[in-house]
Jmol script that loads the backbone (N, CA, C; Angstrom):
load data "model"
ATOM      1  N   UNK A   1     -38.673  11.022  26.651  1.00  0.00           N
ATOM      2  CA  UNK A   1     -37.282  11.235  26.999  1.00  0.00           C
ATOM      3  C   UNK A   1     -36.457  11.268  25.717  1.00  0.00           C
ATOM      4  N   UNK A   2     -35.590  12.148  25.538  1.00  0.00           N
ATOM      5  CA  UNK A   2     -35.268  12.650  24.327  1.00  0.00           C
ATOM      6  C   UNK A   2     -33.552  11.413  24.565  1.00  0.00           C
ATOM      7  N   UNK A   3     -33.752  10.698  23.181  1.00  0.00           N
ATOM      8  CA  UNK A   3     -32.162   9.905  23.071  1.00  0.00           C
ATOM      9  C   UNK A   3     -31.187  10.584  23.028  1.00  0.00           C
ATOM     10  N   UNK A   4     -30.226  10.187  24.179  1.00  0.00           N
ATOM     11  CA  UNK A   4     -28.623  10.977  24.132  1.00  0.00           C
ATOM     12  C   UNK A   4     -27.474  10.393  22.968  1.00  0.00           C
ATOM     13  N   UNK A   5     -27.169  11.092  22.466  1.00  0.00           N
ATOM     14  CA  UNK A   5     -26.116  10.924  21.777  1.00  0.00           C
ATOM     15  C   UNK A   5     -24.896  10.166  22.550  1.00  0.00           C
ATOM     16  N   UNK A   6     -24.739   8.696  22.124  1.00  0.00           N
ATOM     17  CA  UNK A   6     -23.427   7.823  22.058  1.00  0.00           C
ATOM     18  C   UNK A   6     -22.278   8.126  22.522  1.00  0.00           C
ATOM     19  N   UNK A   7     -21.251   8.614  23.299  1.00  0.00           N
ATOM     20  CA  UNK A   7     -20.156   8.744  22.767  1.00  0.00           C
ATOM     21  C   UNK A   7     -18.683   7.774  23.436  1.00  0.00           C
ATOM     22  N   UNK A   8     -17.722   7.943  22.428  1.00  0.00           N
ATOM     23  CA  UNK A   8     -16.626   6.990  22.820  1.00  0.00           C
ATOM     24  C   UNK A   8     -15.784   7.200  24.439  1.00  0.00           C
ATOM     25  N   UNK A   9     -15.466   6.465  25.022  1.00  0.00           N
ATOM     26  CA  UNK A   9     -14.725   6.680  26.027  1.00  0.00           C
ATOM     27  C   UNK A   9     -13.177   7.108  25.915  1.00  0.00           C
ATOM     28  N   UNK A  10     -12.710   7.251  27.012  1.00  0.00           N
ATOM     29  CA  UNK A  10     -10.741   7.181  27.161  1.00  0.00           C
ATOM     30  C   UNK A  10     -10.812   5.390  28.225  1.00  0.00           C
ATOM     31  N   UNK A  11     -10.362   4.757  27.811  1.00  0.00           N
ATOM     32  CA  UNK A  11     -10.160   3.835  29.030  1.00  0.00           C
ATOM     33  C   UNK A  11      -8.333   4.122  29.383  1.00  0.00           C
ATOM     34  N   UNK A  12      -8.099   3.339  30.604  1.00  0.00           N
ATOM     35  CA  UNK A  12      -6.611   3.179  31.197  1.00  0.00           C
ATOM     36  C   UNK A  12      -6.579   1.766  31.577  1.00  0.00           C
ATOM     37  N   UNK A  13      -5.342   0.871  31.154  1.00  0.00           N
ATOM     38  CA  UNK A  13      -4.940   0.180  32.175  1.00  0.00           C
ATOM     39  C   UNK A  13      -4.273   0.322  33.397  1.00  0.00           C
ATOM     40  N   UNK A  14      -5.329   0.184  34.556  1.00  0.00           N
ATOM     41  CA  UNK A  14      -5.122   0.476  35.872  1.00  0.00           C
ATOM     42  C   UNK A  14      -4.061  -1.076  36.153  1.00  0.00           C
ATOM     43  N   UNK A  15      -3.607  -1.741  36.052  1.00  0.00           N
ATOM     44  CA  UNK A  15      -2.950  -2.746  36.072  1.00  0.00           C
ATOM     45  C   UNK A  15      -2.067  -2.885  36.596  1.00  0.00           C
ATOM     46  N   UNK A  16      -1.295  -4.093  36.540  1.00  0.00           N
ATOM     47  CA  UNK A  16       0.541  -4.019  36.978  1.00  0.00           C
ATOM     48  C   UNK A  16       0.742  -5.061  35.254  1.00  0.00           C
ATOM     49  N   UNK A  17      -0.225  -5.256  34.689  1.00  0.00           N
ATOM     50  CA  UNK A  17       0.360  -6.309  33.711  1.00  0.00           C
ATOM     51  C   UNK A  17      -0.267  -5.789  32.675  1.00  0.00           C
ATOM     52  N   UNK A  18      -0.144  -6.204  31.329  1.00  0.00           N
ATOM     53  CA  UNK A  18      -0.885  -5.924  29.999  1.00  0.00           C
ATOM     54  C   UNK A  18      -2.189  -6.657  29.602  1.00  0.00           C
ATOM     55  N   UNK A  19      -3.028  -5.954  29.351  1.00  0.00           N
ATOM     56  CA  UNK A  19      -4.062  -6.433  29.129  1.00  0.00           C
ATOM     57  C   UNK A  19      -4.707  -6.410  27.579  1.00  0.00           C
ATOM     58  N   UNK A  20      -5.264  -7.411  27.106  1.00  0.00           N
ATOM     59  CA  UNK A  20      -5.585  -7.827  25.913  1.00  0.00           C
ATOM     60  C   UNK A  20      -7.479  -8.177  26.068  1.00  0.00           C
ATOM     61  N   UNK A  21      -8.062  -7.209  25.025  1.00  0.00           N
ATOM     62  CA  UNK A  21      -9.014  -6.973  25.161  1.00  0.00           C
ATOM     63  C   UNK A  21      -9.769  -7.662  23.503  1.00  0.00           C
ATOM     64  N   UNK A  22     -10.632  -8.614  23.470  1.00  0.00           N
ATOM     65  CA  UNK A  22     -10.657  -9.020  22.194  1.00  0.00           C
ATOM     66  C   UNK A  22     -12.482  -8.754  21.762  1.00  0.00           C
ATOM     67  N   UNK A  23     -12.914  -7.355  21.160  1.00  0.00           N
ATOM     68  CA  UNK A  23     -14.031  -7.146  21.311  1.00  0.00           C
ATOM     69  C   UNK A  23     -14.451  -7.550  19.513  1.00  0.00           C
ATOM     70  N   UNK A  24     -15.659  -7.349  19.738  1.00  0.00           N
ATOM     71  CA  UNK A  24     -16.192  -7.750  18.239  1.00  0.00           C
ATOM     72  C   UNK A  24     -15.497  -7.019  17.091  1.00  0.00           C
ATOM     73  N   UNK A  25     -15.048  -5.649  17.336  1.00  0.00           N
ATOM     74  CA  UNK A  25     -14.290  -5.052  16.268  1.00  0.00           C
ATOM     75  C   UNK A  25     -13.110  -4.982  16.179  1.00  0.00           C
ATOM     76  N   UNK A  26     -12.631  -5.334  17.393  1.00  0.00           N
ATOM     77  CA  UNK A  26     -11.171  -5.352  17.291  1.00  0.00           C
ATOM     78  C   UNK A  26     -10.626  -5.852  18.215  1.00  0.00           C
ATOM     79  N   UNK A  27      -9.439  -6.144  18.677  1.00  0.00           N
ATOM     80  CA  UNK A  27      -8.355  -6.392  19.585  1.00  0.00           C
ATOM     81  C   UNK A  27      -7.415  -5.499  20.033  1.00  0.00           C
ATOM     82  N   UNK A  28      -7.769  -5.128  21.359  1.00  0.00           N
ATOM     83  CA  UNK A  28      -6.660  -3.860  21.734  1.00  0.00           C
ATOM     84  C   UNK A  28      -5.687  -4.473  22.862  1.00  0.00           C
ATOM     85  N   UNK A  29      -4.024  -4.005  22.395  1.00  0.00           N
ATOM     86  CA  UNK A  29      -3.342  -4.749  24.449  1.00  0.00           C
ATOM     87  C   UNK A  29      -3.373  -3.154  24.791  1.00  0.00           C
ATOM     88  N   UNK A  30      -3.331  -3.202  26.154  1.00  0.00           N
ATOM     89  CA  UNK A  30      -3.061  -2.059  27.003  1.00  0.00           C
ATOM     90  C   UNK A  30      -2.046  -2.395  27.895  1.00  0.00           C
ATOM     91  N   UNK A  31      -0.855  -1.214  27.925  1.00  0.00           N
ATOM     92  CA  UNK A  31       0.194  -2.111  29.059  1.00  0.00           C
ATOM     93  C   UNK A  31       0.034  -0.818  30.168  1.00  0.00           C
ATOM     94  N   UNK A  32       0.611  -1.242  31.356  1.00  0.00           N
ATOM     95  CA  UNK A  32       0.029  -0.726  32.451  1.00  0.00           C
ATOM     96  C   UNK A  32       0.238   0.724  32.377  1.00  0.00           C
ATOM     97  N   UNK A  33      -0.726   0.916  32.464  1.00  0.00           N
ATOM     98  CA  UNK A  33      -0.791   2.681  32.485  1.00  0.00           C
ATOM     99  C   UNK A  33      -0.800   3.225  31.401  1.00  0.00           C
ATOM    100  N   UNK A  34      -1.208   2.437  30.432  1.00  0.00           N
ATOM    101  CA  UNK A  34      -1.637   3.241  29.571  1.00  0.00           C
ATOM    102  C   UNK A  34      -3.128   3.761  29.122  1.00  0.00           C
ATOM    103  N   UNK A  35      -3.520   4.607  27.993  1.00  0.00           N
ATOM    104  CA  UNK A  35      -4.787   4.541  27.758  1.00  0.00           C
ATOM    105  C   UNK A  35      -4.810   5.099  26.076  1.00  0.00           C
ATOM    106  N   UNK A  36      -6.009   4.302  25.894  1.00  0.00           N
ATOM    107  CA  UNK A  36      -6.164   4.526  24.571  1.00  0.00           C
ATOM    108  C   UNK A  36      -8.292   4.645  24.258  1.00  0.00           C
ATOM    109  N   UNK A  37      -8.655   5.380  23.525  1.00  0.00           N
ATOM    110  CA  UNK A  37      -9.871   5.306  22.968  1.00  0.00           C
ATOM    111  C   UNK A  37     -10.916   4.656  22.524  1.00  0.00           C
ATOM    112  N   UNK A  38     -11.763   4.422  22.773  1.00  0.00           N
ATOM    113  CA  UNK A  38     -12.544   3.448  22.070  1.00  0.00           C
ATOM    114  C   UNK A  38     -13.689   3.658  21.803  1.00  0.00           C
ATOM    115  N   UNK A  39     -14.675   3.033  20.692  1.00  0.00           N
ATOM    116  CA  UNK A  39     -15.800   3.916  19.631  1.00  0.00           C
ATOM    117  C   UNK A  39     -17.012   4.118  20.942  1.00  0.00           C
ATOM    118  N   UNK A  40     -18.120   4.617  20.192  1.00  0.00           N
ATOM    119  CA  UNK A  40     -19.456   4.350  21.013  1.00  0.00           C
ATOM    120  C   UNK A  40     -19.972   3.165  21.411  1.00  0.00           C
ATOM    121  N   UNK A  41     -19.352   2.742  20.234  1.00  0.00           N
ATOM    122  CA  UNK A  41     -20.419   1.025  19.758  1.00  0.00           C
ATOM    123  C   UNK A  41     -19.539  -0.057  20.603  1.00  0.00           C
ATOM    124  N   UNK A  42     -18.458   0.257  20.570  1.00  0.00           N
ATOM    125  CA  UNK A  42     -17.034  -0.570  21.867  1.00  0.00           C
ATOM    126  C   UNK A  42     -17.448  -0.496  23.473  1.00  0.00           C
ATOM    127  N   UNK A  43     -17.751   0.687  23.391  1.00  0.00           N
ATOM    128  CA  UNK A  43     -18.514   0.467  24.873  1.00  0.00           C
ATOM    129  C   UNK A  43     -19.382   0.012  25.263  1.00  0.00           C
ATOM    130  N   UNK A  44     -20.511  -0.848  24.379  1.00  0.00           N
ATOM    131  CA  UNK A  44     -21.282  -2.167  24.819  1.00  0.00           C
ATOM    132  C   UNK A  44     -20.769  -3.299  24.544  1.00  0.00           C
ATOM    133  N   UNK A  45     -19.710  -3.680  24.140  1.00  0.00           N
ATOM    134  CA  UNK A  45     -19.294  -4.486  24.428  1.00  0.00           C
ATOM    135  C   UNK A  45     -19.120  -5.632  25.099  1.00  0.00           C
ATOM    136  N   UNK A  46     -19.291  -7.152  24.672  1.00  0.00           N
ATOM    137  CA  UNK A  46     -19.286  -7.540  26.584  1.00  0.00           C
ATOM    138  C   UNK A  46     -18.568  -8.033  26.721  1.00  0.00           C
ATOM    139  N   UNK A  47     -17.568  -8.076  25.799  1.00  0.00           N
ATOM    140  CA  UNK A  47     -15.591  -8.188  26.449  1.00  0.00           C
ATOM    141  C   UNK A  47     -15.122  -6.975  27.480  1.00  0.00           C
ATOM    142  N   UNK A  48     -15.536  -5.664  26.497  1.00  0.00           N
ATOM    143  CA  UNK A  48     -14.904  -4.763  27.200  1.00  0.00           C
ATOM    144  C   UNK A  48     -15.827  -4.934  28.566  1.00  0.00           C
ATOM    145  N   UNK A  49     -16.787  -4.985  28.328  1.00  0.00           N
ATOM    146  CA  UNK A  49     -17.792  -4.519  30.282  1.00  0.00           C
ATOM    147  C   UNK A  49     -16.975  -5.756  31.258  1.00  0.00           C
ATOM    148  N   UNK A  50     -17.020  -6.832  30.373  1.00  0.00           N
ATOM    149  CA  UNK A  50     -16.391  -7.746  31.732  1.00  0.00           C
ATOM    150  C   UNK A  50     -15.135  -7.477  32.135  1.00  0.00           C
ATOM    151  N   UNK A  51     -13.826  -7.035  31.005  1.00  0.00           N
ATOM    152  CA  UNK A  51     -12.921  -6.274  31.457  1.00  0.00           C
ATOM    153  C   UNK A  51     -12.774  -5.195  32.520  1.00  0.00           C
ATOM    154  N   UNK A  52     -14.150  -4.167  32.087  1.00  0.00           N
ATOM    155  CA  UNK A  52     -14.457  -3.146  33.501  1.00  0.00           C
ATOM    156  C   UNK A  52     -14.521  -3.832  34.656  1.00  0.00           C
ATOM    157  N   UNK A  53     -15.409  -5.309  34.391  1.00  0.00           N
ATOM    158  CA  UNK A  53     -15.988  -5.637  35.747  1.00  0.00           C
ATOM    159  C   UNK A  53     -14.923  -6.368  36.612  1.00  0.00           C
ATOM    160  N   UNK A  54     -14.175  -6.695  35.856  1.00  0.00           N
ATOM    161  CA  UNK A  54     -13.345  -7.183  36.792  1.00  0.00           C
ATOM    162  C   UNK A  54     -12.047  -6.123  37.178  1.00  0.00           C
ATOM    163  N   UNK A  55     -12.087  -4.941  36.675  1.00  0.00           N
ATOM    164  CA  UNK A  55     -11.120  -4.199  37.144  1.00  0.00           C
ATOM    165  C   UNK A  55      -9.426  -3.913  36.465  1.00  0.00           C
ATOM    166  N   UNK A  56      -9.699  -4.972  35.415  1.00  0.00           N
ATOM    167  CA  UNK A  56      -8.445  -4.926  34.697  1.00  0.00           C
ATOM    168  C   UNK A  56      -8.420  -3.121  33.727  1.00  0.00           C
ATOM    169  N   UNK A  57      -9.425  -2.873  33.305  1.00  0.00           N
ATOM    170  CA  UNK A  57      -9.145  -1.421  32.699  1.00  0.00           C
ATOM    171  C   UNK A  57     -10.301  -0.865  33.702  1.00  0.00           C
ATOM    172  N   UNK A  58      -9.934   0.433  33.415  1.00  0.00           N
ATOM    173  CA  UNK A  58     -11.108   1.999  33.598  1.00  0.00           C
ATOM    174  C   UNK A  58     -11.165   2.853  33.131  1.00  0.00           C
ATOM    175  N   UNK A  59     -12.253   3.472  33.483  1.00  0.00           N
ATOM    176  CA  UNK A  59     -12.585   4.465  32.653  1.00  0.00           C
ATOM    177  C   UNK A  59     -12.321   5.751  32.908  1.00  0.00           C
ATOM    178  N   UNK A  60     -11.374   6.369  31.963  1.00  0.00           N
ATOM    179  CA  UNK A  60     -10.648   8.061  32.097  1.00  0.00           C
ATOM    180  C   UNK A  60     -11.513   9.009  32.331  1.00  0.00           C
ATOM    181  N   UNK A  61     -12.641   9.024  30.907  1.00  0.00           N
ATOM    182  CA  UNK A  61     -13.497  10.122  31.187  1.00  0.00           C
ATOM    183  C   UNK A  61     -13.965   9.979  29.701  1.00  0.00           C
ATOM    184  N   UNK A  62     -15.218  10.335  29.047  1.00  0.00           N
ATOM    185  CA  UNK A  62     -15.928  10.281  27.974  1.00  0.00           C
ATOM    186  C   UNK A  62     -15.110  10.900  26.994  1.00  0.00           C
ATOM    187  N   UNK A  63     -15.224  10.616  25.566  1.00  0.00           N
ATOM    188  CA  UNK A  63     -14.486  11.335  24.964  1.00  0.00           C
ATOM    189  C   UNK A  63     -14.927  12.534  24.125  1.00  0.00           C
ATOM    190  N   UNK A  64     -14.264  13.338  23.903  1.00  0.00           N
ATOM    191  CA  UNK A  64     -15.263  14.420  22.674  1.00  0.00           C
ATOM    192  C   UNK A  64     -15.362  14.153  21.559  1.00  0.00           C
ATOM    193  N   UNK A  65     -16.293  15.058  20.986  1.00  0.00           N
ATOM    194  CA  UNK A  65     -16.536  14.616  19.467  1.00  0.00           C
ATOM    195  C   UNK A  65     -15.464  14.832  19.085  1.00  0.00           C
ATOM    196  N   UNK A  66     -14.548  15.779  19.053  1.00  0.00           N
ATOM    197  CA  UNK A  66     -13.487  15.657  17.760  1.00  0.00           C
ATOM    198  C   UNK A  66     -12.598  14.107  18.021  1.00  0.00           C
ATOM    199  N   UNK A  67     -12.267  14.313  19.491  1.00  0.00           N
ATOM    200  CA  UNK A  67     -11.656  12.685  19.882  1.00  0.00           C
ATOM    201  C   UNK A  67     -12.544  11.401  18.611  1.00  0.00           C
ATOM    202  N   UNK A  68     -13.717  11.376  19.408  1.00  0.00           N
ATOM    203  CA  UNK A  68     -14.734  10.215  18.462  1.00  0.00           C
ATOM    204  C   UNK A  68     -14.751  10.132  17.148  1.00  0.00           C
ATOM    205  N   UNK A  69     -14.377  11.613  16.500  1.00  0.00           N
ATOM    206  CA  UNK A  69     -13.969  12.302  14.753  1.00  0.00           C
ATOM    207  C   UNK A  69     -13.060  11.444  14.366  1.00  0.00           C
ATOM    208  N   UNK A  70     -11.771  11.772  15.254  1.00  0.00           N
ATOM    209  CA  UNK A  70     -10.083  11.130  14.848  1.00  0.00           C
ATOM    210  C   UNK A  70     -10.343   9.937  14.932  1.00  0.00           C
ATOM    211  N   UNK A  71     -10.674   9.289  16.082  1.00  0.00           N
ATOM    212  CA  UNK A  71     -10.979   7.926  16.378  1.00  0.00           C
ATOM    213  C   UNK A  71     -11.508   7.185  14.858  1.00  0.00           C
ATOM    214  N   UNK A  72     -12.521   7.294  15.172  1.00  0.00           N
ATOM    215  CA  UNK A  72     -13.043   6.655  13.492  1.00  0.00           C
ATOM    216  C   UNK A  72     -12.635   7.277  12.187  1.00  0.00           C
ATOM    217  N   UNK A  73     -11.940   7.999  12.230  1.00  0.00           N
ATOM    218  CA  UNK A  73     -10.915   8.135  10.835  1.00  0.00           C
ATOM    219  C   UNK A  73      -9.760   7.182  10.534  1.00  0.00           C
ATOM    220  N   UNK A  74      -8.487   6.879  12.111  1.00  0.00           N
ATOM    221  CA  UNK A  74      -7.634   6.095  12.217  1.00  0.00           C
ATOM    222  C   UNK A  74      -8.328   4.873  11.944  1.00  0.00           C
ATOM    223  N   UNK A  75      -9.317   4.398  12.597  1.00  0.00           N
ATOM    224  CA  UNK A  75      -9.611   3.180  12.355  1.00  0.00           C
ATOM    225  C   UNK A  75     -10.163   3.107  10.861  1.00  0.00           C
ATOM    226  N   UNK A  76     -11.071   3.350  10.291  1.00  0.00           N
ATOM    227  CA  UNK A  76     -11.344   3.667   9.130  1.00  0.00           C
ATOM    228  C   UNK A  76     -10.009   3.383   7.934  1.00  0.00           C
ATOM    229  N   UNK A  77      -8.634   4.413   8.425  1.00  0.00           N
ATOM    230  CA  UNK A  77      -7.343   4.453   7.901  1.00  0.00           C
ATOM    231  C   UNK A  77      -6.984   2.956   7.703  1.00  0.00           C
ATOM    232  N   UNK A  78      -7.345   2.299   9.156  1.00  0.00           N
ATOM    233  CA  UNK A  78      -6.006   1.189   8.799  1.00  0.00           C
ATOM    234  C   UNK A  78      -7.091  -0.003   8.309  1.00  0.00           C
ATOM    235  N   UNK A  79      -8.346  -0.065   8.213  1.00  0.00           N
ATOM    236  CA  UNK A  79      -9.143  -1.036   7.749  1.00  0.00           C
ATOM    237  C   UNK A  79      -9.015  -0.807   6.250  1.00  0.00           C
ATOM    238  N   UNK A  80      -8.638   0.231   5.692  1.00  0.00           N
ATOM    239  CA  UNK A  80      -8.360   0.497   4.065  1.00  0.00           C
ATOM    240  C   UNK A  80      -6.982   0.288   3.760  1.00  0.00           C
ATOM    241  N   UNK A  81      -6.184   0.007   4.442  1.00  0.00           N
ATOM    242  CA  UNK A  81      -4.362  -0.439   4.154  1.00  0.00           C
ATOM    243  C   UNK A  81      -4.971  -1.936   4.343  1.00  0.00           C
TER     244      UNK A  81
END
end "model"
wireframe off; spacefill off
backbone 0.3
color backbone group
């Protein structure tokens, strides 16, 4: 079985409140209804999965490579400031 290539998600806070997500690489809040990106390696997570599991965020839809491109450039950006 040939390995699939990784890729980052879109999550949303499905919420009524803000949610604060504290994973090994970082710390993200999400306030309701919003959504923001997160790497390959973020989505094993087991902050973020228990976050899924309990329903506080979800998941938009996978992201594309150029998304996953920008993604780890910004982050990249602000770990060098």
């Amino acid at each position: 079985m040939a390995d699939r290539e990784r890729r980052g998600m879109l999550i949303k806070n499905s919420g009524t409140r803000s949610v604060e997500i504290s994973m090994a690489s970082r710390t993200m809040e999400l306030r309701p209804g919003e959504e923001k990106f997160i790497t390959p390696e973020e989505v094993l997570d087991p902050k973020l999965r228990e976050a899924l599991q309990i329903r506080e965020i979800s998941i938009v839809r996978p992201a594309t490579t150029e998304e996953d491109v920008a993604l780890r450039e910004q982050l990249e950006a602000q770990q060098e400031e």
